[in-house]
C-alpha positions as CSV (number, residue, x, y, z in Angstrom):
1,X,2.1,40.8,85.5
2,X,-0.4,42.2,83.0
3,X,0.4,38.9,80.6
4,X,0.0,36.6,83.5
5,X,-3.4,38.0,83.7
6,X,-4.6,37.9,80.1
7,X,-3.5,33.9,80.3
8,X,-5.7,33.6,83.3
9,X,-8.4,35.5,82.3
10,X,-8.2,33.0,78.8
11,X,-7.8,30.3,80.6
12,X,-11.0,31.4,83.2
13,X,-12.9,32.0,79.7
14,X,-12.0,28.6,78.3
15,X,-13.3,26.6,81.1
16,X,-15.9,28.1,82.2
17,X,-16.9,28.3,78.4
18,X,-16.9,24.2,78.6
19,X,-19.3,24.8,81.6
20,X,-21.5,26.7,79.9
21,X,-22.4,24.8,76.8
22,X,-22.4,21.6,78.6
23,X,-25.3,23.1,80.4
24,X,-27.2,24.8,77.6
25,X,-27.1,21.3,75.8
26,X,-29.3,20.1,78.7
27,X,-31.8,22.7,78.0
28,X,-31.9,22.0,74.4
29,X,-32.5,18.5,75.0
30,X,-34.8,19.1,77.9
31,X,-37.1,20.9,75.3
32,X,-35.7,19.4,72.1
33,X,-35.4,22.6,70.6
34,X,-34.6,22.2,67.0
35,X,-31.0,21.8,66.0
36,X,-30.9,24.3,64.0
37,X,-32.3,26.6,66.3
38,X,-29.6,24.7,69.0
39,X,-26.7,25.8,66.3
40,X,-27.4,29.5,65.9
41,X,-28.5,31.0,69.0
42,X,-27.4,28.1,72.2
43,X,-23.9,27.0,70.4
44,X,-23.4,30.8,69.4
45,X,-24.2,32.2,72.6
46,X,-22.0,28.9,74.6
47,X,-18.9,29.8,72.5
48,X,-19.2,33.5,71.8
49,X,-20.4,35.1,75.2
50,X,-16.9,36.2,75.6
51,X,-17.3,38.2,72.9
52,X,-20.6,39.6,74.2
53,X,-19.1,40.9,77.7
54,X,-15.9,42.3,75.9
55,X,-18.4,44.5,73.7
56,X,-20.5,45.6,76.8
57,X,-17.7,46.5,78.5
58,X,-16.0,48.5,75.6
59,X,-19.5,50.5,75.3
60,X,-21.2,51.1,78.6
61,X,-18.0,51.0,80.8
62,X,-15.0,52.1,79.5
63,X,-16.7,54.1,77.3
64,X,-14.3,53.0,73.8
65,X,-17.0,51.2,71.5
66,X,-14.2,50.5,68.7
67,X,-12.6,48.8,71.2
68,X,-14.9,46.2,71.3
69,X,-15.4,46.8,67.5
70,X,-11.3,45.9,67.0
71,X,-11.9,42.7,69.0
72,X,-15.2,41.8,67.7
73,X,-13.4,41.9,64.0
74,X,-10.2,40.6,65.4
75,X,-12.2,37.4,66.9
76,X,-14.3,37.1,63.8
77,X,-10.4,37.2,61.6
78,X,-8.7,34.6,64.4
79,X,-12.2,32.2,63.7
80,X,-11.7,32.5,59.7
81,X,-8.1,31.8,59.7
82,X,-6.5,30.4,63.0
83,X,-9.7,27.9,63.7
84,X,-9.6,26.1,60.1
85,X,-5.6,26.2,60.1
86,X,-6.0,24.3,62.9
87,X,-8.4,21.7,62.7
88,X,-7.1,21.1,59.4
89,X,-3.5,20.3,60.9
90,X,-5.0,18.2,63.4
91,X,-7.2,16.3,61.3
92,X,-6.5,12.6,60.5
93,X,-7.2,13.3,57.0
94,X,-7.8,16.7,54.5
95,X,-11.5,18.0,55.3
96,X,-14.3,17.3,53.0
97,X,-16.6,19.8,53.7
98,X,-20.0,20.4,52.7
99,X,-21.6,22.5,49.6
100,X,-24.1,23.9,52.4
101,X,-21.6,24.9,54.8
102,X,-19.9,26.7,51.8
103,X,-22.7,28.0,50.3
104,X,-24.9,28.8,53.3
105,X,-22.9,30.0,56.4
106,X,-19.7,31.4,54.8
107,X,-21.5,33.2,52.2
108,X,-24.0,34.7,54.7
109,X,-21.0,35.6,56.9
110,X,-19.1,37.4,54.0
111,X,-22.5,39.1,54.0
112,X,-23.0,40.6,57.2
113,X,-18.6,41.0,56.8
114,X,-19.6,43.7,54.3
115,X,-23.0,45.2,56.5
116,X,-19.9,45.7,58.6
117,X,-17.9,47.6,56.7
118,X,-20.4,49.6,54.7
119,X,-21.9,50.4,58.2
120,X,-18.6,52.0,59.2
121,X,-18.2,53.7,56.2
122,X,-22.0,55.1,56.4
123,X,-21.5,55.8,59.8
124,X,-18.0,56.4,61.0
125,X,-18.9,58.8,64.0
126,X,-21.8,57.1,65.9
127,X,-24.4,54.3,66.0
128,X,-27.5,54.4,67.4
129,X,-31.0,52.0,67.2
130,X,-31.5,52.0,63.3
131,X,-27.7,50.4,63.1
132,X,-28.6,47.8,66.1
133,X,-31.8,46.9,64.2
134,X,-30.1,46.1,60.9
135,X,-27.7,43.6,63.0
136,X,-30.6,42.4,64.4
137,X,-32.4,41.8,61.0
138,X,-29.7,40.2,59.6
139,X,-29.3,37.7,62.5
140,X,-32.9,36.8,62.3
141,X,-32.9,36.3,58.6
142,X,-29.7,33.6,58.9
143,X,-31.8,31.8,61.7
144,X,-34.6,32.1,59.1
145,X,-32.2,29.9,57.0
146,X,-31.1,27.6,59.3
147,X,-34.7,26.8,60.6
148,X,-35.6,26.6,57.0
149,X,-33.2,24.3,56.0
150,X,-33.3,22.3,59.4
151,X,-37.4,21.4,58.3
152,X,-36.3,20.1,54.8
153,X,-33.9,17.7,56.5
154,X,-35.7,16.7,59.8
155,X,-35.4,13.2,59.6
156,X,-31.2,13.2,58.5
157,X,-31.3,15.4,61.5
158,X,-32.7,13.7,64.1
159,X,-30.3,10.9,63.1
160,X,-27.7,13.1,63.9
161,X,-28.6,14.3,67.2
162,X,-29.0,11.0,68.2
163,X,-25.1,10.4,67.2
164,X,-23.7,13.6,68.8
165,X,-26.1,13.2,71.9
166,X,-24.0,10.0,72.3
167,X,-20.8,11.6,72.2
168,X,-21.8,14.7,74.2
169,X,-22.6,12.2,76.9
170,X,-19.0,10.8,76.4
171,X,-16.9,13.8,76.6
172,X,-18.9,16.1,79.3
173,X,-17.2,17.2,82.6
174,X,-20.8,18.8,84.5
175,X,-23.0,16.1,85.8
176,X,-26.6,17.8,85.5
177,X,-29.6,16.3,87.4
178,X,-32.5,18.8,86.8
179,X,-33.1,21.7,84.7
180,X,-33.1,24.2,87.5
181,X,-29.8,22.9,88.0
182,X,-28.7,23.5,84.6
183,X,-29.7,27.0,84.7
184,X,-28.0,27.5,87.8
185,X,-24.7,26.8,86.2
186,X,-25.5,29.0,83.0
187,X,-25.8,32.0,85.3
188,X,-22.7,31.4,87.1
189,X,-20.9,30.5,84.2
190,X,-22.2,33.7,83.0
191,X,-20.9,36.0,85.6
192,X,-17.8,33.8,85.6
193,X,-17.2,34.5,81.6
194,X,-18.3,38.2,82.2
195,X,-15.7,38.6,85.1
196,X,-13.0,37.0,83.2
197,X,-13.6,39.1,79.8
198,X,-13.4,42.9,82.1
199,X,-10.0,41.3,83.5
200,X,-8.7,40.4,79.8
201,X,-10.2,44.0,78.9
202,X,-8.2,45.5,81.2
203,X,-5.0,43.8,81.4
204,X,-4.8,44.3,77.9
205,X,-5.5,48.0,77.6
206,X,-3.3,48.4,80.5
207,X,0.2,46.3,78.4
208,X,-1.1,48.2,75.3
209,X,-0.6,51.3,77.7
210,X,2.6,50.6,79.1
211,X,3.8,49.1,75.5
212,X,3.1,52.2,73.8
213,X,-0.2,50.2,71.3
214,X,-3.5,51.4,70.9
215,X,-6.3,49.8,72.7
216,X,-7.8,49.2,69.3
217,X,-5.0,47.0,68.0
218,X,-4.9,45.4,71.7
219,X,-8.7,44.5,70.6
220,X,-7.4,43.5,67.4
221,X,-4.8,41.1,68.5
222,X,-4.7,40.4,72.3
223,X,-8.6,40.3,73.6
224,X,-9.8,38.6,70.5
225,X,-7.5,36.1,70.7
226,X,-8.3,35.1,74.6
227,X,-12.3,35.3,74.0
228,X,-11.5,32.5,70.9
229,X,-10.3,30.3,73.0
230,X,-13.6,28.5,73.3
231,X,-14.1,28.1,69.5
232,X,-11.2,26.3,68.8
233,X,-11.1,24.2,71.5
234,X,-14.5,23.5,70.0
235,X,-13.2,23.2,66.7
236,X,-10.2,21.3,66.9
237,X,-12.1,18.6,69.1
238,X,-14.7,18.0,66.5
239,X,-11.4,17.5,63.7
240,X,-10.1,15.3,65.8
241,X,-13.6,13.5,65.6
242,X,-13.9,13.7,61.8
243,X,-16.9,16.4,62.0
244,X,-14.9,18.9,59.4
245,X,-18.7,20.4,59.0
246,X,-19.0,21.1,62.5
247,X,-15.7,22.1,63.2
248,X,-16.0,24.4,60.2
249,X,-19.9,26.0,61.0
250,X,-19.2,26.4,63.8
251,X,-16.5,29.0,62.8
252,X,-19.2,31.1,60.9
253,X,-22.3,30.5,63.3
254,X,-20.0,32.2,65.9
255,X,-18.7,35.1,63.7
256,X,-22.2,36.2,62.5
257,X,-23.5,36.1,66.0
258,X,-20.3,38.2,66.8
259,X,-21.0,41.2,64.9
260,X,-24.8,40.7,64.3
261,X,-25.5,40.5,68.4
262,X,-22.5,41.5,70.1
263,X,-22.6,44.7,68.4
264,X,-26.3,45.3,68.2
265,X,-27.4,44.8,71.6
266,X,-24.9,47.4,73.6
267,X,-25.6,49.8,71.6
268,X,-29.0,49.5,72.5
269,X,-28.7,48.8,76.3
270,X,-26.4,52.5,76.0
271,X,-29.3,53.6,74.5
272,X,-31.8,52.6,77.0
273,X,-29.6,53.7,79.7
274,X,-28.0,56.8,78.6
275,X,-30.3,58.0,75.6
276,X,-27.1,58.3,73.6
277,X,-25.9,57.3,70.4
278,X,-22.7,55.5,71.1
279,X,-19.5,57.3,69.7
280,X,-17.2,55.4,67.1
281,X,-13.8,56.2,66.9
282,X,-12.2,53.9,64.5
283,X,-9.2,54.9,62.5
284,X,-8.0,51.7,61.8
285,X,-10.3,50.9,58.8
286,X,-7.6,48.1,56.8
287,X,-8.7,46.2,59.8
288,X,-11.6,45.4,58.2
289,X,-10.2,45.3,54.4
290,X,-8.1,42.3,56.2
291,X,-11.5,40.5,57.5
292,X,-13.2,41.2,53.7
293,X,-10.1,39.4,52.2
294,X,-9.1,37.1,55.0
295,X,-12.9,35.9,53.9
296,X,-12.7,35.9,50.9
297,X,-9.6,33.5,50.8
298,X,-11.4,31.2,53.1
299,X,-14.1,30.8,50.5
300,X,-11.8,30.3,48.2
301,X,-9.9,27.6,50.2
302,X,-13.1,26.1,51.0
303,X,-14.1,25.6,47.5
304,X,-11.4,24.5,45.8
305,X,-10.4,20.7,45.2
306,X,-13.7,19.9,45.6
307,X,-14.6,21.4,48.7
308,X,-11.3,20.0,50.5
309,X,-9.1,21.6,53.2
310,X,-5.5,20.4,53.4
311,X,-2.9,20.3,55.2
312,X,-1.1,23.0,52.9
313,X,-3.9,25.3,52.7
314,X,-4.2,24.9,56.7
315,X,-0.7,26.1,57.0
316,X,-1.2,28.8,54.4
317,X,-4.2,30.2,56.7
318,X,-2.2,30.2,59.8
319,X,0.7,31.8,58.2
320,X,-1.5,34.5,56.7
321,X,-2.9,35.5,60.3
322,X,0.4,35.9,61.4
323,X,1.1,38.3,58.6
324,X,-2.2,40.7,59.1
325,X,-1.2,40.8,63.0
326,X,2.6,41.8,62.0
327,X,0.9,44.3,59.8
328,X,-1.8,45.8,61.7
329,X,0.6,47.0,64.4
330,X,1.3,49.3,61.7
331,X,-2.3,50.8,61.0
């Protein structure tokens, strides 16, 4: 019963997910809101609000912040291995990606990767408003880049959204008429995603239970996988397409937003409501010496051969998920 859940609390997630972003594309183009703003804060928000209601849950009502922690890591691990592996399998030919998606968004991810860890090891017991702040400043200073790099490349841009406007036209299921309308179905989709994410929460606490596994590794494994489900449908869709760099970015877009926001801003709402720090209880610290190499090798794989992912690499990536979840029911 408790698996039948988790796939249809996934499956709630995925769709409504679609739902979602379909309708905060209409508001970017409503207000043609730069695309690089569009990439970091509307395409992060579309594809990782999963994440988001997981960690709200963890910290305000089931009172377990390194649950949400776990799954945070274990989504941002799934993204760096499992989302490439597969795009690259899928894709018609070996992806050539781009120095700046390299360069830019991995590097600042294996960044904030590290915040993360240092973070924990600074603070292993409890985080309170100077820890959300220095998510917060991080997040702000990789849409600094983005917005940055968006201005010295306006006109290649607007070329571009002219293209993917086309095919966004092509491929969406929600017919939107109005911008009221649009919001509408952003708040629904919203309580939808947020509804779905406490049911994976707890039908996955609840088989950790009964199987005898800690709710962190449930985190780990089980709820990161199902709030994911967005991102590589994303992902693989855009391989299929031959947009390796937005199948790719959109890997590390999502996984700074992850830890930068999703972490950040419960904290503070516990704060706000409570007065309390929140309490960290996280054992399980080769979880995050897996993400720092997991990373790592990504970059790696990313560079190499001229900045080209194939088909054995994919593979490789996939396999070495599978190996850190074999391994991390041992931590």
């Amino acid at each position: 019963m408790w698996i039948a859940l988790i796939l249809l609390a996934t499956i709630i997630i995925w769709r409504a997910g679609d739902f979602f972003s379909s309708a905060a594309t209409y508001i970017q183009e409503k207000h043609d809101i730069p695309q690089s703003i569009k990439a970091a804060v509307i395409d992060a928000i579309a594809s990782s609000f999963p994440e988001f209601c997981v960690a709200v849950i963890a910290v305000l009502m089931i009172g377990r912040a390194e649950v949400g922690i776990s799954s945070i890591v274990g989504s941002a691990l799934y993204n760096v291995l499992v989302i490439p592996a597969a795009s690259g399998l899928v894709a018609a030919s070996p992806m050539v990606i781009s120095r700046e998606v390299v360069w830019r968004d991995n590097i600042f991810y294996f960044g904030v990767v590290l915040l993360l860890g240092a973070i924990l090891w600074i603070f292993p017991n409890e985080w309170g408003a100077g820890v959300a702040l220095l998510f917060l400043l991080a997040y702000l200073g990789y849409v600094f880049l983005l917005h940055r790099d968006f201005k010295k490349s306006r006109n290649q841009e607007r070329e571009a959204n002219i293209t993917e406007k086309i095919v966004d036209d092509e491929d969406d299921e929600l017919e939107l008429t109005s911008e009221k309308n649009a919001w509408f179905w952003i708040l629904i989709m919203m309580i939808i995603m947020g509804g779905a994410s406490h049911l994976l929460v707890e039908s996955s606490l609840a088989l950790g239970d009964m199987l005898g596994i800690d709710g962190v590794i449930m985190g780990f494994v089980v709820i990161a996988a199902g709030t994911s489900v967005p991102d590589t449908a994303l992902s693989v869709i855009s391989a299929k397409k031959g947009q390796y760099d937005a199948a790719v970015s959109n890997v590390f877009g999502s996984n700074i937003f992850d830890i930068c926001v999703c972490l950040s801003i419960p904290i503070l709402l516990a704060l706000a409501m409570s007065g309390e720090t929140t309490n960290i209880n996280l054992p399980q610290t080769g979880l995050i010496w897996s993400l720092i190499g997991a990373t790592l090798l990504a970059i790696f794989f990313f560079w190499s051969n001229n900045y080209t992912l194939t088909k054995i690499k994919a593979g490789m990536m996939g396999m070495l998920y599978l190996l850190i979840i074999l391994v991390s029911f041992t931590f």
